[in-house]
N, C-alpha and C positions, 0 to 999 in steps of 0.2 A: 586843264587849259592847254589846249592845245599851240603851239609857240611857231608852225612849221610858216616859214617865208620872213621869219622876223632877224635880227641879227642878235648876238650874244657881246655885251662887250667885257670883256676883262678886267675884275677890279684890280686896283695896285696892287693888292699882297698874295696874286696868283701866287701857288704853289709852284707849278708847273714850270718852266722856262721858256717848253716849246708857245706856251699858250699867253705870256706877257705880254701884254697890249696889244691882244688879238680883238680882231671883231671877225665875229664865224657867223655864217649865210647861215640857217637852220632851214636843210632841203626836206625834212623831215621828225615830226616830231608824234610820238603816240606812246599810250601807255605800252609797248613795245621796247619804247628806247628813244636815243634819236641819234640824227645823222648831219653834222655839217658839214661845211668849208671856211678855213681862214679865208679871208680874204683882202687881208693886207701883209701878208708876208711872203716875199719876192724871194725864188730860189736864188744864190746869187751866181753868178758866172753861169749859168742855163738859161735860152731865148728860147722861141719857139720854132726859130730857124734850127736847131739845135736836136728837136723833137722829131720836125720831118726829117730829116738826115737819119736820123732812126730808125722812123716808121716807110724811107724811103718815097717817101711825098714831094716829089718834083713844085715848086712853088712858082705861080704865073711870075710874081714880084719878087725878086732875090731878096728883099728887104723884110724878113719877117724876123723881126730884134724884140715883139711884143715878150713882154716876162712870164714868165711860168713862176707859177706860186704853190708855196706851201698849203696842201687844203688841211694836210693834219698828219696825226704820226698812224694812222691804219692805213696799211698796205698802200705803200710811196710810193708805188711801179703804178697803180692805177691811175687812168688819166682821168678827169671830170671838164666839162666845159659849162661853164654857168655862164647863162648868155639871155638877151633880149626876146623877146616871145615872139618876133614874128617870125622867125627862123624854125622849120620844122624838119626834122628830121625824118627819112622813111622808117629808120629802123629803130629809134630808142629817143623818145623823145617826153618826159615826163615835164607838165608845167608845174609853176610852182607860183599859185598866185596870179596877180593880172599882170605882175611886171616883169617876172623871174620864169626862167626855165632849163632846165638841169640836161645836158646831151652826154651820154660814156660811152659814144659808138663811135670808128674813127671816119664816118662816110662825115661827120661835120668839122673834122682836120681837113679832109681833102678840099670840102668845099672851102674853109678861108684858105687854104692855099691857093685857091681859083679864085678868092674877092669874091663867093657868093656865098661867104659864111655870113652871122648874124651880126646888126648892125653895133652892139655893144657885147665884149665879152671878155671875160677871164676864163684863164685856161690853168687846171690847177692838178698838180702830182700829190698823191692821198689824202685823206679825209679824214675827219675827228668824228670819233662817234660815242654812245652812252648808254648803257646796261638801262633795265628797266627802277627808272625810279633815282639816278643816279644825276642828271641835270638840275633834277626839281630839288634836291640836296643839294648839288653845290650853289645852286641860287639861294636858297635858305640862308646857306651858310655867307652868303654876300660874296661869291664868288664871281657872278653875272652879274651885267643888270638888262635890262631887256630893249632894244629898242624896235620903233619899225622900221623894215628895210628900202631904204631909196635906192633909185637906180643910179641916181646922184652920187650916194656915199659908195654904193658899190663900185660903180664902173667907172666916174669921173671927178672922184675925188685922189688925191697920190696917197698912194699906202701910207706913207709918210703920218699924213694928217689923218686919214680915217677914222683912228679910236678916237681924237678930239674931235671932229665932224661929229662921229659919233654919238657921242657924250654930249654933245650941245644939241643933239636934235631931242634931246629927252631935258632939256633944261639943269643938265650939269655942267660946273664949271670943269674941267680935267685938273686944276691946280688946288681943288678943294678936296679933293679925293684924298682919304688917307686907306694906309693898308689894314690898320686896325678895325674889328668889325664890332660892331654896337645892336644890339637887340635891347628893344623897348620890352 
């Protein structure tokens, strides 16, 4: 089954710490492996004003305070932009789905820095990813559960809320969740 454009939420008794009440974007998933993004956990004291300053990206609006997010613990130096589909890139621009679409090039930094970036987006420092075979175990294991991805929970909901948004768009309550795991 392939999962890729769904989101991943985190049960209560994640092992992990990085990965505790995450919901991860899945940009990819195949008997390969697969590849997300968190998509609700905010670098803290890092903007994106922060990023052009960096990358030395002069910005139309001095006002660019949007948060840069944790996409995962592989390689933190990489930038990803998960952002709205009508927005296309010249150089690197992979869609995901009808509502999602994945940019790593920085010609789409430059353009929100000119306000002719994409009309919804998260901008995210590394990615989570998974060996062949190795997802589809820790779901077994009740370590996901699986939802579909809105543009809603992704881009206008607050991190804050997202794993409950989350969890309710699949008809669970978040306070009925325990960490303990049960197989029939």
């Amino acid at each position: 089954m392939d999962l890729t454009g769904q989101l991943l939420i985190a049960m209560p008794g994640m092992s992990d710490p990085r990965f505790a009440h995450s919901v991860v974007f899945l940009c990819a998933h195949s008997s390969d492996g697969a590849m997300g993004l968190i998509v609700n956990k905010a670098i803290d004291g890092v903007n994106l004003s922060d990023l052009f300053d960096q990358l030395s990206i002069e910005p139309k609006s001095p006002d660019a305070t949007s948060t840069l997010h944790f996409g995962g613990p592989v390689e933190t130096g990489r930038g990803f932009v998960l952002h709205s589909p009508e927005y296309k890139s010249d150089l690197s621009n992979l869609q995901v789905g009808a509502t999602f679409a994945l940019t790593t090039t920085q010609d789409i930094l430059d353009d929100m820095a000119q306000d002719l970036g994409p009309h919804k987006a998260l901008t995210l420092l590394g990615y989570s990813g998974w060996g062949p075979g190795q997802l589809e175990n820790e779901i077994g294991d009740n370590g996901w559960l699986v939802a579909d991805a809105t543009d809603q929970i992704v881009f206008d909901t607050s991190n804050s809320d997202k794993w409950a948004e989350a969890l309710k768009s699949i008809g669970v309550d978040p306070l009925t969740l325990s960490s303990a795991a049960g197989h029939a």
